[in-house]
MARMARDO-601102 format. One record per atom (N, C-alpha, C, O): residue number from 1; residue in one letter; atom name; x, y, z. Coordinates in nm, 4 decimals. Example, Ala and Ser with C-alpha at 12.3 -4.5 7.8 and 13.67 -1.06 7.14 Angstrom:
<rs>
   n res atom        u        v        w
   1   a    N   1.3190  -0.5690   0.7800
   1   a   CA   1.2300  -0.4500   0.7800
   1   a    C   1.3200  -0.3300   0.7800
   1   a    O   1.4236  -0.3319   0.8465
   2   s    N   1.2850  -0.2250   0.7080
   2   s   CA   1.3670  -0.1060   0.7140
   2   s    C   1.2900   0.0030   0.7870
   2   s    O   1.3409   0.1138   0.8039
</rs>
This chain:
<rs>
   n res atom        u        v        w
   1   x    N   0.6081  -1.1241  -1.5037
   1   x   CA   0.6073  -1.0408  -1.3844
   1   x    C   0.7495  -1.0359  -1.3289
   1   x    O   0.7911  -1.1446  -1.2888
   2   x    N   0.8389  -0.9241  -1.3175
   2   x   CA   0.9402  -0.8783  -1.1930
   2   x    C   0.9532  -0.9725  -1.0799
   2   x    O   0.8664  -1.0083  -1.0003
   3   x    N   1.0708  -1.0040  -1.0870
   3   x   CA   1.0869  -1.0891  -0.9856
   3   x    C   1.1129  -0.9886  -0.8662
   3   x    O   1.1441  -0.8816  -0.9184
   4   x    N   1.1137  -0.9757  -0.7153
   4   x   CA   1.1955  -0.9226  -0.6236
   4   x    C   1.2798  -0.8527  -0.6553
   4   x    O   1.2729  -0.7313  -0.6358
   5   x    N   1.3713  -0.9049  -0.7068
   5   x   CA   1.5419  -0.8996  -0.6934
   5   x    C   1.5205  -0.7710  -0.8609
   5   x    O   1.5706  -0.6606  -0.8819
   6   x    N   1.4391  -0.8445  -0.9332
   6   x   CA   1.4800  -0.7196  -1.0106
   6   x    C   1.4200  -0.5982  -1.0032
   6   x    O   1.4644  -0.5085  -1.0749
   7   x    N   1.3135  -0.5734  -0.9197
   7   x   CA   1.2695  -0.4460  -0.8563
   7   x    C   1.3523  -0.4185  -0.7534
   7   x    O   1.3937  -0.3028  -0.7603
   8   x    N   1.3913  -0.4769  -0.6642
   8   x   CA   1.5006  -0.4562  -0.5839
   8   x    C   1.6369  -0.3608  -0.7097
   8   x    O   1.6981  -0.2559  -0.6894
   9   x    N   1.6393  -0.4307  -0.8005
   9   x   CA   1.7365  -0.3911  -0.8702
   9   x    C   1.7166  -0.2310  -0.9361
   9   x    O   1.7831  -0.1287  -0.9200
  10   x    N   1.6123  -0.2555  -1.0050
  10   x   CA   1.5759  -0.1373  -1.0527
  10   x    C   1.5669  -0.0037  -0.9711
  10   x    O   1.6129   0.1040  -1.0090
  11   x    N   1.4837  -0.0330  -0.8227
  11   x   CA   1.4711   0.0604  -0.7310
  11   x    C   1.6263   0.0941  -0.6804
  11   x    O   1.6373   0.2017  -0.6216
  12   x    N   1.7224   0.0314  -0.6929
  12   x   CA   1.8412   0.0903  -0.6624
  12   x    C   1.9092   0.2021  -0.7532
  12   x    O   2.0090   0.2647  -0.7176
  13   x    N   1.8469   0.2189  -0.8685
  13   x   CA   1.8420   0.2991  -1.0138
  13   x    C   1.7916   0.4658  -0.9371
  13   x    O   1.8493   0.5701  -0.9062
  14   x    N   1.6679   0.4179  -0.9329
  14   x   CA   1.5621   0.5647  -0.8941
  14   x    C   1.5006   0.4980  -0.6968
  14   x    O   1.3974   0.4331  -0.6802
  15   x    N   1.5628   0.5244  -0.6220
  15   x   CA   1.4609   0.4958  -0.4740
  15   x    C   1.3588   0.5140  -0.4766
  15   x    O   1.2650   0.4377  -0.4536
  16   x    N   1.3612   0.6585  -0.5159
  16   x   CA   1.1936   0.7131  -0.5133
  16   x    C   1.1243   0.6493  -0.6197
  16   x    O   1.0225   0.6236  -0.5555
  17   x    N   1.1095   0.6203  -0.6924
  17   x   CA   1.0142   0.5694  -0.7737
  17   x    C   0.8944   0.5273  -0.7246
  17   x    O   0.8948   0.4057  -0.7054
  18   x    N   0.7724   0.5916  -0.6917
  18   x   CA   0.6625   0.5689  -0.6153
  18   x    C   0.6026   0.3977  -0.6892
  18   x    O   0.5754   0.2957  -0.6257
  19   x    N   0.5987   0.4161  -0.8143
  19   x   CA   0.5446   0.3088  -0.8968
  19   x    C   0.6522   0.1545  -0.8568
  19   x    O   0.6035   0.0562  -0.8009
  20   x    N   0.7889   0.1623  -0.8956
  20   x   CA   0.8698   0.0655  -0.8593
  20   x    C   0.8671   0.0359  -0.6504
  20   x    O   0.9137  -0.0723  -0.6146
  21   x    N   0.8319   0.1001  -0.5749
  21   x   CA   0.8018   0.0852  -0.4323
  21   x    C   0.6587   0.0417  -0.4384
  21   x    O   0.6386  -0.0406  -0.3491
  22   x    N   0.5627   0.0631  -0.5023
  22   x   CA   0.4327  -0.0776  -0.4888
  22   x    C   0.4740  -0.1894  -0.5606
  22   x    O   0.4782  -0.2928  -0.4939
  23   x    N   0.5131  -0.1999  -0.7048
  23   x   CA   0.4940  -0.3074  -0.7099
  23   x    C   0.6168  -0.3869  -0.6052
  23   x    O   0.5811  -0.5046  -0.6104
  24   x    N   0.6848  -0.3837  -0.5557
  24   x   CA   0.7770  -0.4401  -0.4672
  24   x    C   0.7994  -0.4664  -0.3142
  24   x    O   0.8865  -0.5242  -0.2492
  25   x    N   0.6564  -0.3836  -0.2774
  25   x   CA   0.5680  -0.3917  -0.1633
  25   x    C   0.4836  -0.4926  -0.1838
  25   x    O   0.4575  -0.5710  -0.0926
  26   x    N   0.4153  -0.5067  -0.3400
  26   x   CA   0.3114  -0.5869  -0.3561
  26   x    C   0.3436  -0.7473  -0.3677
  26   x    O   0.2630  -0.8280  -0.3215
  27   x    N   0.4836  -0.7971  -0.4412
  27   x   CA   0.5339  -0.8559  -0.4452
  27   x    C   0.5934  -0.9226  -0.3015
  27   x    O   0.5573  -1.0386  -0.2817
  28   x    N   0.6702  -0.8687  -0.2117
  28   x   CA   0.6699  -0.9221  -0.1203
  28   x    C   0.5487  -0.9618   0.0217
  28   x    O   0.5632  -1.0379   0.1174
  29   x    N   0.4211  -0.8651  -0.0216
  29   x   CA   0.3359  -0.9185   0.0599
  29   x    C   0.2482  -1.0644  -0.0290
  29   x    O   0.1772  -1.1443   0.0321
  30   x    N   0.2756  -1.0716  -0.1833
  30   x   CA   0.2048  -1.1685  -0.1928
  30   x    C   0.2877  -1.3405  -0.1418
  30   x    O   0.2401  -1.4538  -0.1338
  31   x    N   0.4389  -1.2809  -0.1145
  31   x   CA   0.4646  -1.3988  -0.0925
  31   x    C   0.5097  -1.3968   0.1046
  31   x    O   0.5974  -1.4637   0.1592
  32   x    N   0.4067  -1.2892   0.1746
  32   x   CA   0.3866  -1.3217   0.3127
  32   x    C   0.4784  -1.2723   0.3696
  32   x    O   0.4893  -1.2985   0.4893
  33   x    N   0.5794  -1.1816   0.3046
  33   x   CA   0.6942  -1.1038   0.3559
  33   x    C   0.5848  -0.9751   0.4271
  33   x    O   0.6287  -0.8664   0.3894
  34   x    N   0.5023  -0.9630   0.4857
  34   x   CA   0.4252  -0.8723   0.5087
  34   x    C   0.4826  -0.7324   0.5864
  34   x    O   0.4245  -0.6250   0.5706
  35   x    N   0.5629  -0.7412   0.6435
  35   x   CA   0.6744  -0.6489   0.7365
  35   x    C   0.7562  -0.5613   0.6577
  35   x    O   0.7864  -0.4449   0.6842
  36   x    N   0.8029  -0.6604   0.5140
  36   x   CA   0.8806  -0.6171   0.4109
  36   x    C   0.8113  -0.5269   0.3558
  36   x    O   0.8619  -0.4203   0.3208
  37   x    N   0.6373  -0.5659   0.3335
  37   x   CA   0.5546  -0.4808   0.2084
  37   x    C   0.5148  -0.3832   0.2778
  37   x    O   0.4856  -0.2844   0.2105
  38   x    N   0.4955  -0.3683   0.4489
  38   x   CA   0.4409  -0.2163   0.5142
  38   x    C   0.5832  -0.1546   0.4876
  38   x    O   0.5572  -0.0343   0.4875
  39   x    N   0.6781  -0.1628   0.4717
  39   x   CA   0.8181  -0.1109   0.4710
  39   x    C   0.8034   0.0113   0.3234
  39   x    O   0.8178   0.1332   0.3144
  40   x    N   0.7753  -0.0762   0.2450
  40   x   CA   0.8343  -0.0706   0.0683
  40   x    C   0.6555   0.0043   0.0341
  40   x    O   0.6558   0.0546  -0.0783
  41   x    N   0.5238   0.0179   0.1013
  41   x   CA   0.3997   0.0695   0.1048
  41   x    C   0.4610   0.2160   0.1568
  41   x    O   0.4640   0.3167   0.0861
  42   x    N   0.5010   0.2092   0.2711
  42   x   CA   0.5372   0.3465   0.3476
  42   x    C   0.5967   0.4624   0.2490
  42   x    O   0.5549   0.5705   0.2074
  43   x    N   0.7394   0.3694   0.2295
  43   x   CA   0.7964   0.4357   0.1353
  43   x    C   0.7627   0.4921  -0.0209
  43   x    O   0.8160   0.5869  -0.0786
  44   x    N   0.6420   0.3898  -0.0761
  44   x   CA   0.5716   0.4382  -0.1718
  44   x    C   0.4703   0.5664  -0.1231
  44   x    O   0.4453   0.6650  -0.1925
  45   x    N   0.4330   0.5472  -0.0241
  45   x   CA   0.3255   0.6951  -0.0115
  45   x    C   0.3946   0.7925   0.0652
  45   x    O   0.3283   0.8747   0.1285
  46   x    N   0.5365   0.7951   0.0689
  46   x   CA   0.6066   0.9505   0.0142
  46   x    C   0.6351   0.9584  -0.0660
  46   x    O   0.6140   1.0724  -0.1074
  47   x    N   0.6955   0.8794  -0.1548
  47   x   CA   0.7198   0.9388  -0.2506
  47   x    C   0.5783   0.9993  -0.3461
  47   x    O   0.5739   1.1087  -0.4024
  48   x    N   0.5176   0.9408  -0.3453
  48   x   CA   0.3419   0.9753  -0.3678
  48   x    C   0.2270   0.9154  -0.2902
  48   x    O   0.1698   0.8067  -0.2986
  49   x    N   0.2095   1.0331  -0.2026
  49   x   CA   0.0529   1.0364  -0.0746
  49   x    C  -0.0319   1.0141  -0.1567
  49   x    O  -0.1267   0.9572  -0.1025
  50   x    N  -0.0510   1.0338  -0.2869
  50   x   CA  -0.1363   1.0097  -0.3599
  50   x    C  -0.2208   0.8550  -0.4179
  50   x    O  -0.3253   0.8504  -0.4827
  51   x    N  -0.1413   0.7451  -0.3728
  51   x   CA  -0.1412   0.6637  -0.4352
  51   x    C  -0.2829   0.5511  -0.3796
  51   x    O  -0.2765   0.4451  -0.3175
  52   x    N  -0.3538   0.5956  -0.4104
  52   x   CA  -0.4981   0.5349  -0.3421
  52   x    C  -0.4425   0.3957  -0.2910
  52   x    O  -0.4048   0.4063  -0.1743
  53   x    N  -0.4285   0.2869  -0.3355
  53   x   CA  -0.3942   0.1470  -0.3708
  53   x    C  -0.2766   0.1076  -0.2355
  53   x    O  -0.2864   0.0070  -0.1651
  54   x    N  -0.2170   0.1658  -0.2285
  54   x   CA  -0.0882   0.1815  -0.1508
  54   x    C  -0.1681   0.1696  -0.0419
  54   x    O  -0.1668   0.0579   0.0099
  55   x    N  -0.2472   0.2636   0.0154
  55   x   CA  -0.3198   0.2615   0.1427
  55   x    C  -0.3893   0.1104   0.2025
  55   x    O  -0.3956   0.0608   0.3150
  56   x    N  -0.4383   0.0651   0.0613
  56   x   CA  -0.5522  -0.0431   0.0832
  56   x    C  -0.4808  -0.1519   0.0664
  56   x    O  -0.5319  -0.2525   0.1156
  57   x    N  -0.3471  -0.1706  -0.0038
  57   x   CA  -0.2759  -0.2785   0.0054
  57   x    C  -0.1638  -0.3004   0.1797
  57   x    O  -0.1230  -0.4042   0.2319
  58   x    N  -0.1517  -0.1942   0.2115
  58   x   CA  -0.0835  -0.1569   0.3222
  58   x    C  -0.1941  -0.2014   0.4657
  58   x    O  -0.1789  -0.2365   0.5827
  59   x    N  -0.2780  -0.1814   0.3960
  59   x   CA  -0.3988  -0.2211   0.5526
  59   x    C  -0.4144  -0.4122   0.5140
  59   x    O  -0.4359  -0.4732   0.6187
  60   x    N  -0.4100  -0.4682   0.4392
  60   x   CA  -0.4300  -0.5564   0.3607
  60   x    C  -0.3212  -0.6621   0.4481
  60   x    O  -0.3354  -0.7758   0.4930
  61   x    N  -0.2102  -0.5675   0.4481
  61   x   CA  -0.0684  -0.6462   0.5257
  61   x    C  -0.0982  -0.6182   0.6493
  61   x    O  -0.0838  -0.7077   0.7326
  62   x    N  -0.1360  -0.5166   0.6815
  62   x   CA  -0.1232  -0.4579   0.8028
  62   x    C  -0.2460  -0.6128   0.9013
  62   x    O  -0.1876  -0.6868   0.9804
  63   x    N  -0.3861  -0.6315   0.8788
  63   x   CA  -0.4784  -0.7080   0.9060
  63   x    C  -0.3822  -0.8587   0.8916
  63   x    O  -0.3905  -0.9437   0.9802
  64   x    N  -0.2945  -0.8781   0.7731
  64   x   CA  -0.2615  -1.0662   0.7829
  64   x    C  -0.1482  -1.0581   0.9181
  64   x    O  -0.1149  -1.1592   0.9798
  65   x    N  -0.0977  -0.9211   0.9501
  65   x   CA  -0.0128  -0.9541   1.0825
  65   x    C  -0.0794  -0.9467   1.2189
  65   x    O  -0.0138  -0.9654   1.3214
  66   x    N  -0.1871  -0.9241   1.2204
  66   x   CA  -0.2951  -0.8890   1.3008
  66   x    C  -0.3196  -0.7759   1.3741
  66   x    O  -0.3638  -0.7745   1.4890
  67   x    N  -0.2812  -0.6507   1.2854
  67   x   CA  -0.2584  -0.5625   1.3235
  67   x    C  -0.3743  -0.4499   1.2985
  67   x    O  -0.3605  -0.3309   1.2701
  68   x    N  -0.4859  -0.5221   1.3172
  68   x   CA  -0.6346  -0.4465   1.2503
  68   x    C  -0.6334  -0.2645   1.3158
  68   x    O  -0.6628  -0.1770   1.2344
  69   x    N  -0.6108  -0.2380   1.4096
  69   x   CA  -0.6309  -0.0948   1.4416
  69   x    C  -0.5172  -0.0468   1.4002
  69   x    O  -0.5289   0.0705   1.4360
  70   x    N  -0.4687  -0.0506   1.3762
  70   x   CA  -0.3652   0.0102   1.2683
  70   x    C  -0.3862   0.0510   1.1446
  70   x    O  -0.3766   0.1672   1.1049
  71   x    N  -0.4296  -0.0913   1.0506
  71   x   CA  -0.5120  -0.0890   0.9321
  71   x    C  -0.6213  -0.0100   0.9207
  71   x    O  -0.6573   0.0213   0.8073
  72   x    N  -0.7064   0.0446   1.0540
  72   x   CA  -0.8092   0.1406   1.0125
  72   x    C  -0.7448   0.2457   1.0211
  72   x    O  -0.7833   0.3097   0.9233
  73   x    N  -0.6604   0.3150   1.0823
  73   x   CA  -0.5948   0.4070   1.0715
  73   x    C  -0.5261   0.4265   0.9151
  73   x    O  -0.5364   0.5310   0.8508
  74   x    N  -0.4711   0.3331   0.8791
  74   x   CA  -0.4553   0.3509   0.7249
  74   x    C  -0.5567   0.3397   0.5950
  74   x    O  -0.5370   0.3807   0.4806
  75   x    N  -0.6488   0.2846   0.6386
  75   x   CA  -0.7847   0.3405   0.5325
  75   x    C  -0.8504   0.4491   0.5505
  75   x    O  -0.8943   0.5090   0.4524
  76   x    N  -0.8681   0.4909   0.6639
  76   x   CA  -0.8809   0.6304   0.6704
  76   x    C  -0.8150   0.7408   0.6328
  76   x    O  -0.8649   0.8369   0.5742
  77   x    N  -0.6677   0.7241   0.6762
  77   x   CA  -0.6169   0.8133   0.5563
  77   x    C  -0.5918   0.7822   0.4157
  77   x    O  -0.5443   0.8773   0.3534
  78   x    N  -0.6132   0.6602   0.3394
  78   x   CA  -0.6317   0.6580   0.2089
  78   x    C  -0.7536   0.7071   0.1438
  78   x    O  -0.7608   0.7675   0.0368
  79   x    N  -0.8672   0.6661   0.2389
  79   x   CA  -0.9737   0.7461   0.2145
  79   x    C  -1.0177   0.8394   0.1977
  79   x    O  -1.1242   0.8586   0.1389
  80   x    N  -0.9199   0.9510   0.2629
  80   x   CA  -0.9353   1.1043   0.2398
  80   x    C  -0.8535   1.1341   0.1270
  80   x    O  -0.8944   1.2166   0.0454
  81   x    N  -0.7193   1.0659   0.1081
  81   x   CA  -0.6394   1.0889   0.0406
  81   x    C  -0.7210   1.0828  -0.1218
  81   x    O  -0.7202   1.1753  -0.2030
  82   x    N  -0.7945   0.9363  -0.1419
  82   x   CA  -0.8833   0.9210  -0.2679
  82   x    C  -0.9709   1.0548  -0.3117
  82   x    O  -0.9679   1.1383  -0.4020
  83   x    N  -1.0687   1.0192  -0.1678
  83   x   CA  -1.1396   1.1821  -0.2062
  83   x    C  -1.1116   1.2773  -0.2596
  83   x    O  -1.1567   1.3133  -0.3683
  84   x    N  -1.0001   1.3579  -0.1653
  84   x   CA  -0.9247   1.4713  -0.2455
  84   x    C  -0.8781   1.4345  -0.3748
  84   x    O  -0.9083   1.5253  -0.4522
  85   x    N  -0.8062   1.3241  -0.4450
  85   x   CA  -0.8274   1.2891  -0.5805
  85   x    C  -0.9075   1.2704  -0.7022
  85   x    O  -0.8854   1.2549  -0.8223
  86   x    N  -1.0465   1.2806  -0.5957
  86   x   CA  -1.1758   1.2497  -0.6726
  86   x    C  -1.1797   1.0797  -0.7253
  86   x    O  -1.2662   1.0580  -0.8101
  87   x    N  -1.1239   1.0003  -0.6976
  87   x   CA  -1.1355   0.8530  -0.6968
  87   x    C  -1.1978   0.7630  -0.6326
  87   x    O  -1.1505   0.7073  -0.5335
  88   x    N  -1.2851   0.7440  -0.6704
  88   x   CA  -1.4298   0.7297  -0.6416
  88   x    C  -1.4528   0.5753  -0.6257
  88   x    O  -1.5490   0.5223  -0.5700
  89   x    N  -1.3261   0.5020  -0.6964
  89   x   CA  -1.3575   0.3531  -0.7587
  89   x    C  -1.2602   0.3076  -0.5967
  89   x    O  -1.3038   0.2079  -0.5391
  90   x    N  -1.1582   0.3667  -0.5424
  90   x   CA  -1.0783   0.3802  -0.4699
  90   x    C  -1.1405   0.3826  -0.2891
  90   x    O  -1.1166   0.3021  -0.1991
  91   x    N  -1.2285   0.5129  -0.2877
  91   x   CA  -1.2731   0.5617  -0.1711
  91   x    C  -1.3923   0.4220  -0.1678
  91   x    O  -1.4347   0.3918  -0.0563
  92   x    N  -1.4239   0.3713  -0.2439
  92   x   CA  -1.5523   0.2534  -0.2359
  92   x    C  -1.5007   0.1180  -0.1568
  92   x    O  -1.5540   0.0597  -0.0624
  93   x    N  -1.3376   0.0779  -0.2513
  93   x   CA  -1.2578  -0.0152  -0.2321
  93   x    C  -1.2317   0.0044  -0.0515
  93   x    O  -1.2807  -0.0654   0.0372
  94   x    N  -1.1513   0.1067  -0.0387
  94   x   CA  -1.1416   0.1494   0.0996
  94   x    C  -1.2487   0.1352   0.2301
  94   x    O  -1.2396   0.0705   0.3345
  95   x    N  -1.3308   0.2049   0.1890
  95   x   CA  -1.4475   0.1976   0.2858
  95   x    C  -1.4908   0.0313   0.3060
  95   x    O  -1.5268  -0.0103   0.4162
  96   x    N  -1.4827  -0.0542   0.1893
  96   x   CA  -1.5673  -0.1681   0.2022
  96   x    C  -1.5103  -0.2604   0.2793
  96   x    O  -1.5648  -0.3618   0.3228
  97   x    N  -1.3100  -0.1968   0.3103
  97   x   CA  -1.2609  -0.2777   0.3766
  97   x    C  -1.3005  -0.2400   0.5138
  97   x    O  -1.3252  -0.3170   0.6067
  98   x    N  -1.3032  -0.1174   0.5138
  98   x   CA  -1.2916   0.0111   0.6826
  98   x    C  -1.4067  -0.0673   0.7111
  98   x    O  -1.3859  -0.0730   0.8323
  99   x    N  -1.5293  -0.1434   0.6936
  99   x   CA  -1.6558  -0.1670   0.7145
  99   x    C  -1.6226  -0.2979   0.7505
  99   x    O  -1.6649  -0.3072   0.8657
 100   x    N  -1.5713  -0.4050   0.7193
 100   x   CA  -1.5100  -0.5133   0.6854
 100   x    C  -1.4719  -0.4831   0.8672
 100   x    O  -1.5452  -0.5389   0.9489
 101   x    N  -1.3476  -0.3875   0.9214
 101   x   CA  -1.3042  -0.4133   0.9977
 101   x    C  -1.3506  -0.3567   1.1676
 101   x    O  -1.3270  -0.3740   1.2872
 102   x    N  -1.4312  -0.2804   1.0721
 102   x   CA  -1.5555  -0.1827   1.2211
 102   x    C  -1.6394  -0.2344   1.2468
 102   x    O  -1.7171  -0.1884   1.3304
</rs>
């Protein structure tokens, strides 16, 4: 697995890289940088709104800072976002958290 520093590295290659901005969101929220991963989440869902995962990992950080109404605000729009994708495995994941926090 990519350390930080070399997604850090790589993303200095291509910014946008929607794919290199999760895993480097994902990476710093698993090690509790959580501020870092809504940062490097954000920036992954411009470069692609599309990115179901992004949403649900982003609410994920968003809840360990205790920032729960926020986090429903971001499953909700991942949730629509899935839909319109037709991702079905996604909009399930989402909701079970949105339920989780309502």
């Amino acid at each position: 697995m990519p350390s930080i520093q070399d997604l850090e590295r790589l993303l200095r290659d291509d910014p946008g890289d929607a794919f290199l901005l999760y895993g480097l969101a994902h990476e710093y929220a698993r090690t509790g940088r959580h501020d870092a991963a809504i940062e490097h989440y954000d920036r992954c869902l411009v470069a692609d709104p599309g990115m179901s995962y992004a949403y649900y990992h982003k609410a994920r950080s968003l809840v360990a800072l205790g920032r729960a109404p926020e986090a429903v605000l971001v499953l909700r729009a991942g949730i629509e976002r899935a839909r319109a994708a037709n991702d079905s495995h996604a909009v399930s994941e989402l909701v079970a958290m949105l339920d989780e926090l309502t």
